[in-house]
Structure formats: structure tokens, C-alpha cells
N, C-alpha and C positions, 0 to 999 in steps of 0.2 A: 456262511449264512444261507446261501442258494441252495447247499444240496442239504441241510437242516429243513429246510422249507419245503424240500421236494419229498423227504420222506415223512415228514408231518400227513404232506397230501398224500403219499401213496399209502397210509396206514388209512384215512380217512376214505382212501376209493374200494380198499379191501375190505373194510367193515361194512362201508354200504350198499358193495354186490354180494356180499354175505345175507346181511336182512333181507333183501329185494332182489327185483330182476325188473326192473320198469322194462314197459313196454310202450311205442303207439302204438295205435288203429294198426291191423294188418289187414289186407283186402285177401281175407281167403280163397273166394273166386267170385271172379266178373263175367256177366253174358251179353253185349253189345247187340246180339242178331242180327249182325249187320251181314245177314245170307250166308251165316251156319252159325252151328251149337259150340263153338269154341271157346272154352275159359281163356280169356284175355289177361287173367291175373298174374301168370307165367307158373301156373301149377297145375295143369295140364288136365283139371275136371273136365274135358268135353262131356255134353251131355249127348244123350239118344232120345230121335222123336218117337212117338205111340200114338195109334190112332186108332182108335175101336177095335185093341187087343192085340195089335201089333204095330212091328218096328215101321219105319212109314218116312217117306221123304217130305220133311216140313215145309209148310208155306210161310213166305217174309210179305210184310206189306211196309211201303212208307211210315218210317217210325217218328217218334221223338226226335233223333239224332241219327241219321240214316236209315235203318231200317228195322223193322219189329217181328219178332215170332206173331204169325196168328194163327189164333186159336178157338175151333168151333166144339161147341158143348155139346149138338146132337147133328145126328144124321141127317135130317129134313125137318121142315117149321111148315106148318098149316099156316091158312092168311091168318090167324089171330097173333102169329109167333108160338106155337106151342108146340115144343121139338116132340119128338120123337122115342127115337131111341137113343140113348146116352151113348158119345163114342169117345170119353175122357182121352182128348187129345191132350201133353203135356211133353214137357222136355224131362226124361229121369237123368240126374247127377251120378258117377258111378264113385266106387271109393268111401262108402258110408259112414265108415268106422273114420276118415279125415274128415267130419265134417261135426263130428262129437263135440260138444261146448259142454262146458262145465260151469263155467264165470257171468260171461258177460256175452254180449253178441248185438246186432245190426242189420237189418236189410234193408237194403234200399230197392226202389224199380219206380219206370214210369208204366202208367196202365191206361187204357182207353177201354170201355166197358159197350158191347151191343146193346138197342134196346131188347133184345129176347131178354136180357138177364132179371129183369122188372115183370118178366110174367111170368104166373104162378107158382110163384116160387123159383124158378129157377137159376136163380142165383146164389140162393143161401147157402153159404160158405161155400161159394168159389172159391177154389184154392189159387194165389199169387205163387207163393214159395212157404212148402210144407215138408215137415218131416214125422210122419205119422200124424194120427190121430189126437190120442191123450197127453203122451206120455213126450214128447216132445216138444214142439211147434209147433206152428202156423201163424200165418200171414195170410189171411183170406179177406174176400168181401159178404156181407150181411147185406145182400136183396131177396127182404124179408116181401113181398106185396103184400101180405094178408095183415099186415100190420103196420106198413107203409114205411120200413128200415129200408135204407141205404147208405149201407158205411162200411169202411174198415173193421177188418176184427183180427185182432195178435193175441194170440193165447200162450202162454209157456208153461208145460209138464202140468196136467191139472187132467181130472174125468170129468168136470164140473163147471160151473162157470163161475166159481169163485177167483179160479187164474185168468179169467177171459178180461179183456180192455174193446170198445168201442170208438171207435170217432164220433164226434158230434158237430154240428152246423159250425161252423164258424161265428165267434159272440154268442154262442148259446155253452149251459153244463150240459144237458142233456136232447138237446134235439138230436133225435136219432136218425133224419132225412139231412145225411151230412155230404153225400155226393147228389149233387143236383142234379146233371148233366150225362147224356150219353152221344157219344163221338167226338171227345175232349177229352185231352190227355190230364189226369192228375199224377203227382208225383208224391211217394208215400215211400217215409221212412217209420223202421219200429226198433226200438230197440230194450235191450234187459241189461241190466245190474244186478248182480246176486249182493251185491255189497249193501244196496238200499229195497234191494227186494221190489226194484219198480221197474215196471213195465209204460214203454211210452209209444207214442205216436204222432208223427209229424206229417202234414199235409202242405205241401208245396213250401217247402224249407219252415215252416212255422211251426211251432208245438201244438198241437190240438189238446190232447189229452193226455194225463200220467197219474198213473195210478200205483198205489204200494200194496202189495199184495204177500202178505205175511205167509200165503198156505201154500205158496209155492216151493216145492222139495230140492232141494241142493246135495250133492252139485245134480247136474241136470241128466236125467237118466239117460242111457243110452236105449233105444228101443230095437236100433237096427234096422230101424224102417231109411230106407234109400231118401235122399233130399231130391224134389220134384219141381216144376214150376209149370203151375195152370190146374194142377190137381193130385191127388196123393198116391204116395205110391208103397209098394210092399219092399221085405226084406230082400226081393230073391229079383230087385231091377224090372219090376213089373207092375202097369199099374192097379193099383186096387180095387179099380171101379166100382166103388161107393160115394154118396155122398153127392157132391156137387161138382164141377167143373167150370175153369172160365170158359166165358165166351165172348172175345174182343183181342186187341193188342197188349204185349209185352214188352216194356224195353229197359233197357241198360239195369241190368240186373245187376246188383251187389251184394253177397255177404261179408260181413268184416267180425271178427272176434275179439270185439269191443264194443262197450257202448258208446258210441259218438253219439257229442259233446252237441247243446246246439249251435253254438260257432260250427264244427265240423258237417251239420247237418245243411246250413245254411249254405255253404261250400260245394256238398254234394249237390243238392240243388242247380247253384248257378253253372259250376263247373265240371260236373261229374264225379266219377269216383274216387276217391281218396286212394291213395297208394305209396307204399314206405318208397321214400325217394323221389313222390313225386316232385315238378316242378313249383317254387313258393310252399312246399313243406320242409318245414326248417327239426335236422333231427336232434335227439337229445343228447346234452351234453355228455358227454362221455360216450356218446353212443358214435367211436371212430373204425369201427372194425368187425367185421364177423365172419361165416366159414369161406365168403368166397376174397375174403380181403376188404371188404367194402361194407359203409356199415348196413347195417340192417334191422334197423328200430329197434333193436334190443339190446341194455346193455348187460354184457355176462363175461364171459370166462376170454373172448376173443378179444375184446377191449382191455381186459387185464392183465396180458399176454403183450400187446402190445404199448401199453404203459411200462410195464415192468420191463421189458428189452429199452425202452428208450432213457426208463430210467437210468440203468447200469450205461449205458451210454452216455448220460448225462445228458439230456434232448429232454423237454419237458415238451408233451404235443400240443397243449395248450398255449404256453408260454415259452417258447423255445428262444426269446434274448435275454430270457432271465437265466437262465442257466448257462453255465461261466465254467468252461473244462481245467 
């Protein structure tokens, strides 16, 4: 009867990694700044700092969570705060083509914003973590003064602002003065679903705003533009200097190739970043094995491999005293 029931199950685990391949969350790569540009995700993205056109030894300040990339928008500020000349300091990502999404995607960061960014503009769309222009991403801030905006703004693949999403006040649909404060940390997640077509935005583990945005092109183009964080940058690892740039602190940077969930978002928040295996992440079932023997939030052909040896052994991995040699 036991080994009748075992191959019931293994016809039922073959069919199901046939249709699917579930996945969690994967933290494609993490930047701590805790005094250098190292992906902590264990996928070896080190980024490189720039600094008005060149490569440049970055400065860390008292972060979030030990310590933060900062980053200055111009050269010199007159007494009113009105920079200069533009010296789009950022961290570039190298590797472009890994960083390609199709599906689904996440970033999370905390950010602290100067008051220069509230003058004459000079904030409008600071870039957080961008991957081009249009045709990609971004994750920037909207310090609009001539119109009194201050918020978030995530856009996915769009020329237009039909893909664009906003924050708003907290308790409010539309007030668009949704960061109050400068020299205070906010912590801002965005994340896309191709499945629902919805683009979202979470401020200090809470949902702000989500929107369904029908005109967004799937899957998600690839541009080839380099991923950046503090401002945009080009194909060729260099940055574009266009546009806007932050100016304030960075910290505990995230990408994940998922959209987290707000449970997960919530988590991020209190505890940082999500990561397959982290510690209180419970993984999915079936998910006992993958290339390095251990699992790896995916389950596929390595799990199958390893049911099917234990089968013929007659080991069942899940219920191993029900099976009876």
C-alpha cells in the first residue's frame, strides 16, 4: 500500500514541476554601504562610484543601519541652496544584461533627502535605483517646488506618464506633498506584477498607493541601459548626466525578482531584506534541493532528482516512517 501511495505522489510531483516552477522572493542584489559598494546578496554585483564624470572614491555617512552612501547633486550651493553645476554622483551596477526582468520585480531602500532638493526644482526625479529612462525603470523622488510635489515616483517601461505611479500624504488619494520632512529617514518600497499589471508603492512598510496600468508592454524591454542608484546611467557603465540627481543619504538597498507581497514588505521594513534561506523564512514545499545540494527557493529538476533516488530507495523525504522496505 506504501509504495502504491508513493508512486501516486511521485506521478503527482512530476506533473506539477511539468506545469510550473514556483518560486519565492530572490534578493538579486543587496547594498548595505556599510563603507563600500559590495552586493551582499552573494552575487557578486559590486557597484562603482562617479563623481562629475568620473570613477571617484565614495563617501559613507551614519546610515539607517550602520552606514549610508552620500550623495551630492552639485558642486557648490549659493546661500539660497542653488547648486551649481551638476556632478551626478551615483553607485553604477555592472552586469546589465543580469539585471533584465520580464515578470515581476521589488526594490526596496531607505533614503534621507537634503533640504537643497526642495529648491528650484532640483529634485525632480532624483533618481533612487534606475535603469534608464523610458523603457525600463525607475524609482525616483518628485521635488516638484514650482508646484509644491514631494513624493515618490516608480515608473515601469512607458515614454509617458501613463506607466508613472506617485505617493501621496498618508490618509489622503491624491495629496501630492507626501514626504514632509528633510533629514529623516523614509523607507520606500515599489514593486510590478505583470500578472495584474499593477505597479505599487509602500512607504515605511505600509501601502501608500497601487495602481493597474493596462499600457504597460510585457515582458519588460531590455534597454541595456546599466542599473544605477542616486541617478541614471548609460549602456556603456557611465553616467548619463541628464536629468536630476539625489541629493542626501542611501541605505540598505534591495532588488528582488518578485513582487513582494505586503506581509513580505512589512518584514522588509522591520527586519531587512528578505533572502532565500533567510533565518524565520520557511521554504516551499518540495523545495529540498538544487545545484549546490541545498535548497534554493525553486522547485525544479534538482528536487526531482532527489525524490526519485529516494524513491527507488524507498525513503519517502517527506514521510520517511511511512515507508516500509
Amino acid at each position: 500500500m506504501a509504495n502504491i501511495k508513493h508512486l501516486l505522489g511521485l506521478i503527482f510531483l512530476i506533473t506539477c514541476l511539468t506545469l510550473a516552477n514556483p518560486a519565492q522572493a530572490k534578493l538579486v542584489a543587496y547594498y548595505p554601504f556599510d563603507g563600500d559598494l559590495n552586493d551582499y546578496s552573494g552575487n557578486g554585483k559590486t557597484g562603482v562610484f562617479w563623481s562629475n564624470g568620473a570613477t571617484a572614491a565614495p563617501s559613507f555617512a551614519m546610515g539607517k543601519f550602520g552606514q549610508a552612501i552620500s550623495l551630492t547633486a552639485f558642486a557648490t550651493y549659493n546661500t539660497a541652496g542653488v547648486g551649481t553645476t551638476r556632478i551626478f554622483e551615483q553607485v553604477i551596477l555592472p552586469d546589465e544584461s543580469y539585471f533584465d526582468t520580464v515578470d515581476d520585480m521589488s526594490i526596496a531602500a531607505w533614503v534621507k533627502f537634503n533640504s537643497v532638493m526642495a529648491i528650484a526644482n532640483q529634485g525632480n526625479y532624483g533618481g533612487i535605483v534606475t535603469r534608464g529612462n523610458n523603457l525600463q525603470y525607475q524609482l525616483s523622488t518628485n521635488w516638484y517646488s514650482a508646484s509644491g510635489y514631494s513624493r515618490f515616483y516608480w515608473k515601469v517601461v512607458g515614454t509617458g506618464w501613463n506607466n508613472s505611479t506617485y505617493s501621496v500624504l498618508p490618509g489622503t488619494t491624491n495629496n501630492p506633498t507626501a514626504i514632509t520632512d528633510f533629514d529623516e529617514w523614509y523607507h520606500v518600497v515599489v514593486t510590478y506584477s505583470s500578472a495584474s499589471g499593477t505597479n505599487a508603492i509602500y512607504v515605511g512598510g505600509e501601502l501608500n498607493i497601487s495602481q493597474t496600468k493596462t499600457t504597460i508592454l510585457t515582458p519588460l524591454l531590455d534597454t541595456a541601459s546599466a542599473v544605477s542608484i542616486g541617478a541614471r546611467a548609460t549602456s556603456d557603465y557611465t553616467p548619463e548626466a541628464l536629468g536630476t540627481s539625489h541629493d542626501g543619504l542611501i541605505d540598505e538597498v534591495a532588488i528582488y525578482n518578485h513582487a513582494l507581497s505586503p506581509q513580505e514588505v512589512e518584514k522588509v521594513y522591520a527586519e531587512g531584506p528578505l533572502y532565500c534561506g533567510m533565518t524565520g523564512m520557511t521554504f516551499l514545499e518540495g523545495d529540498i534541493s538544487g545545484p549546490a545540494g541545498v535548497p534554493d527557493c525553486y522547485i525544479d529538476l534538482y528536487d526531482l532528482a532527489v525524490i526519485l533516488e529516494d524513491w527507488l530507495e524507498c525513503t519517502d523525504p517527506f514521510n520517511p516512517a511511512e515507508c516500509t522496505p
